[in-house]
C-alpha positions in Angstrom: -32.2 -56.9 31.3 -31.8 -59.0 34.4 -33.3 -62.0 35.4 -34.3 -60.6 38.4 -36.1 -57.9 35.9 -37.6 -60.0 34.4 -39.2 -62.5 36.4 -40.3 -59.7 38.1 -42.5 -58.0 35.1 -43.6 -62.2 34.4 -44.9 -62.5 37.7 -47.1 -59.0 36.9 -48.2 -60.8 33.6 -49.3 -63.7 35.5 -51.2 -61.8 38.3 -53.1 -59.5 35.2 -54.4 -62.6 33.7 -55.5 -64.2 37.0 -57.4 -60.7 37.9 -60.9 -60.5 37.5 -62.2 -57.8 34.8 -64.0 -56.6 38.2 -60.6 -55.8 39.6 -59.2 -53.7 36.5 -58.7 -50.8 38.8 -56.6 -52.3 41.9 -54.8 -54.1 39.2 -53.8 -50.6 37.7 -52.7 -49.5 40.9 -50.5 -52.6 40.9 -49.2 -52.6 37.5 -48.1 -49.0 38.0 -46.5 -49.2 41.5 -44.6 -52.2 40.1 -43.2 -50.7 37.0 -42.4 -47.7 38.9 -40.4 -50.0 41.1 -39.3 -51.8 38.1 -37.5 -48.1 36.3 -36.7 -45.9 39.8 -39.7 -43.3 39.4 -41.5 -41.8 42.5 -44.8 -41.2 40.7 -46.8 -43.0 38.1 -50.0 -42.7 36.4 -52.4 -43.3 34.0 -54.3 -41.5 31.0 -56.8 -42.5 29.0 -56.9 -40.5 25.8 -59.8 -40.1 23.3 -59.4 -38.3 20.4 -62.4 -35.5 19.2 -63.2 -36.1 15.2 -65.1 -32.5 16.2 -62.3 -30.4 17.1 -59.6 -32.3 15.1 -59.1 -30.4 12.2 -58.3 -26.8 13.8 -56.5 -28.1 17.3 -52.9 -27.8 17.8 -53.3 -31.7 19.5 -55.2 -32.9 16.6 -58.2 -33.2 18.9 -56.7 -35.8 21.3 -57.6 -34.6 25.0 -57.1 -36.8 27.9 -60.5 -38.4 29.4 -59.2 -39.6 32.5 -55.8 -39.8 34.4 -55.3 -41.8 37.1 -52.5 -40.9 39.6 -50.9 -44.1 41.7 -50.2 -40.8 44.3 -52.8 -38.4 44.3 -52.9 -35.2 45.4 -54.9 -32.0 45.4 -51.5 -30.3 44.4 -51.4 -32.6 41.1 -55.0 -32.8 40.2 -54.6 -28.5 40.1 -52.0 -29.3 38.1 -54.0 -31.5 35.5 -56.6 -29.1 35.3 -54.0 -26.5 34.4 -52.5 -28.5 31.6 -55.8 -28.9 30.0 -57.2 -25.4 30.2 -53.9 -24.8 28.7 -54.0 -27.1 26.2 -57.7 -25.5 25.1 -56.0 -22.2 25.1 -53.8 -23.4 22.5 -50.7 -23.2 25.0 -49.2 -26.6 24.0 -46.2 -28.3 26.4 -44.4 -29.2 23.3 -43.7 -32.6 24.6 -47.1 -33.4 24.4 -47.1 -32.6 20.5 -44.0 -34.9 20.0 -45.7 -37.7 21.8 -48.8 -37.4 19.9 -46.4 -37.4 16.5 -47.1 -40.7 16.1 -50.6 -41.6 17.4 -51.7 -44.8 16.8 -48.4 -46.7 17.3 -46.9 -48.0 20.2 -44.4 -45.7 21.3 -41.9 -44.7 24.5 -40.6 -41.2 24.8 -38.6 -39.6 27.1 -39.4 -35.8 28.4 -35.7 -34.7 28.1 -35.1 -36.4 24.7 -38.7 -34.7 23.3 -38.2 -30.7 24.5 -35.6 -28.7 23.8 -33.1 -27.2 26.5 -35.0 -23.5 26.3 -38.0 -25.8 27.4 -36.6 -25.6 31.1 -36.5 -22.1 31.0 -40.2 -21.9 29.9 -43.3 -20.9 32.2 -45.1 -24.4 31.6 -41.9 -26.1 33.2 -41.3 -23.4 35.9 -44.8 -23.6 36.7 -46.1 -27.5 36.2 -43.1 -29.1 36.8 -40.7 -27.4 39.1 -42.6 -27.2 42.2 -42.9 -30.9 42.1 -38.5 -31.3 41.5 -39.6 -33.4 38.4 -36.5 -34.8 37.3 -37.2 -36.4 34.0 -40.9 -38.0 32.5 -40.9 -41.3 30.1 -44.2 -41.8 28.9 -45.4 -45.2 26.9 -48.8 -44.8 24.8 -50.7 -48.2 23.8 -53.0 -47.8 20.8 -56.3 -49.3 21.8 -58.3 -47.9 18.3 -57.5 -45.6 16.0 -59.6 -42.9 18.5 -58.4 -43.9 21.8 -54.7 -44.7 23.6 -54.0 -45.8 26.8 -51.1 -44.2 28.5 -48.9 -45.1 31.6 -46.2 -42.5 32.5 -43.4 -42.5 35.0 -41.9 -39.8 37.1 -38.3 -39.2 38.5 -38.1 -36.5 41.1 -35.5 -35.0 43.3 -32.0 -33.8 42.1 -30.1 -37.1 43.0 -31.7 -38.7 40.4 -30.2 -38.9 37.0 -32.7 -38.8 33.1 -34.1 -42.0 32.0 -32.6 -43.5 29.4 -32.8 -46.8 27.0 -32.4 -49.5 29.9 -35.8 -48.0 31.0 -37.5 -47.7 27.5 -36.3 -52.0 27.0 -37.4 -52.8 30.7 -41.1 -50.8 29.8 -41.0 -51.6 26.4 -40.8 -55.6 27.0 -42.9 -54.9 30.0 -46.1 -53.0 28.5 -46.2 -53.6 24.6 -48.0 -57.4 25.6 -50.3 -55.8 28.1 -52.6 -54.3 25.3 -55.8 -56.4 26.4 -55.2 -55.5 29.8 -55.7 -51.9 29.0 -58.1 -52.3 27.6 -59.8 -53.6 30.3 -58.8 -50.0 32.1 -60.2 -48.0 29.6 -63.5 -50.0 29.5 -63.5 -49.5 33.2 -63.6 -45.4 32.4 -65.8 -45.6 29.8 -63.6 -44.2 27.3 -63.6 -47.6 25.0 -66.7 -48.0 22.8 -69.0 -45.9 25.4 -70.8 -43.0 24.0 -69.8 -41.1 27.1 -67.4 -41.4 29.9 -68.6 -43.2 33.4 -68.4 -41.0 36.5 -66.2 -42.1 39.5 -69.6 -43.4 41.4 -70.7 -45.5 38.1 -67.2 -47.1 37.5 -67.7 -48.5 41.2 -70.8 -50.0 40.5 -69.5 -51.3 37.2 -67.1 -53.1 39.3 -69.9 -55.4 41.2 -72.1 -55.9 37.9 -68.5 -57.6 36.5 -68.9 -60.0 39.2 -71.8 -62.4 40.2 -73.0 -60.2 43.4 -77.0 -59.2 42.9 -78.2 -55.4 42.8 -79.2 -55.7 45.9 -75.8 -57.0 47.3 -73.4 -54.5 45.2 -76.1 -51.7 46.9 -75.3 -53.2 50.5 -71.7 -53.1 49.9 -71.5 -49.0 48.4 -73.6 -48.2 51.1 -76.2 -47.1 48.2 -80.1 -47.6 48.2 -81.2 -50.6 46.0 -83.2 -47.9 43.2 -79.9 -45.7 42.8 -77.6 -48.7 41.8 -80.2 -49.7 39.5 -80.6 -46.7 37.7 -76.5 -46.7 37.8 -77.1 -50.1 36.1 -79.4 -48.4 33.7 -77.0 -45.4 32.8 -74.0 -47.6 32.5 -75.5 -49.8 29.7 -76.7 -46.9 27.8 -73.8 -45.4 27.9 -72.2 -48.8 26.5 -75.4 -49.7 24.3 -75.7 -53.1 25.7 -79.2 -54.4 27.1 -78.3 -55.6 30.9 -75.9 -57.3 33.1 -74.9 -59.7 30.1 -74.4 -57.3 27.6 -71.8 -55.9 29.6 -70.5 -58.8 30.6 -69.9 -60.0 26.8 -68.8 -57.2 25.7 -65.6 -57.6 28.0 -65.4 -61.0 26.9 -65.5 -60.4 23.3 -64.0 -56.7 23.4 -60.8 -57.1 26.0 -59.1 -60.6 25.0 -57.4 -61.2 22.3 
């Protein structure tokens, strides 16, 4: 690794801990821009995976299903995409690499799509029809266990045919990278909902999640969404059912005493 590297991915560790837990989602966007930077990919994003006790036993994926991804390029071409992986995921139509990265939930762990799938893979529908229209070159995916039911996930894309596989420089760089920046993640997938809440938070509720993180009133975190005063509070109701705190500093412990470690 280089020094350059490396002060680099310190500087990112430096800028998580100064973030605010308000900011978890602008500092997701910067975390994966800047490890996308750090390995050459064109695309990043993030998944926050939860896995169902209900539908474990019979499910090719052991009941693991992605809650939310998080694209640092979105597109309406991508989230099609997404939505085709998991209806075909429900179908029982498994991308194989996904069974091979979830060989050994519960572990931190960095796998590489061309090193998971084997060389028939390319000629297969899923990669003709998921992967080819977007010149995906090669994937490397790095899973963080946050409990024994939930992972956070950041993957990396290389596109284009100039571009040669990912190999073990980019597992060290992601693997010194990442494997510290478990409390930050969990952060994120607090922010979603998908740690220790009973159900996921909708894209409306994570924003006003945001403002009762920080010290702005109801009233205030209303003026800034643009959002009546009675609808954030109801917001404010949902979102601490969901997490089963009572109030503003319920939630407010619970990132204290559930994110840092």
């Amino acid at each position: 690794m280089e020094d350059a590297q490396k002060q680099a991915i310190h500087q990112l560790w430096d800028e998580m801990a100064a973030s605010s837990a308000s900011r978890s989602l602008e500092m997701l966007d910067t975390t994966l821009q800047r490890l996308a930077d750090l390995v050459d990919a064109q695309q990043a994003y993030w998944i926050g995976s939860l896995r169902i006790e209900a539908i474990a036993e019979n499910d090719p994926a052991s009941g693991w299903r992605a809650r939310h991804n998080y694209y640092l390029h979105h597109t309406a071409e991508r989230e099609a995409v997404r939505k085709e992986h998991y209806r075909l995921l429900d179908s029982g139509q498994v991308d194989p690499s996904i069974l091979a990265n979830l060989k050994n939930a519960g572990t931190f762990r960095i796998n590489i799509k061309h090193e998971m799938v084997p060389p028939e893979w390319f000629e297969s529908e899923i990669y003709k029809k998921l992967f080819v229209p977007f010149d995906i070159r090669d994937v490397i995916f790095v899973a963080t266990p946050i409990s024994p039911d939930v992972e956070s996930w950041m993957v990396f894309e290389r596109s284009g045919k100039d571009w040669v596989n990912f190999g073990e420089a980019e597992r060290q760089l992601l693997d010194y990278a990442v494997r510290p920046t478990k409390w930050f993640q969990k952060q994120v997938t607090l922010h979603h909902g998908i740690y220790l809440a009973e159900e996921t938070l909708t894209a409306a509720e994570r924003r006003v999640l945001s403002g009762l993180l920080t010290e702005k009133t109801e009233a205030e975190i209303a003026d800034e969404l643009g959002l009546s005063h009675s609808t954030v509070h109801t917001y404010c109701v949902r979102i601490c059912r969901k997490f089963g705190v009572r109030g503003r500093n319920g939630l407010i412990s619970l990132w204290l005493g559930e994110t840092q470690e």
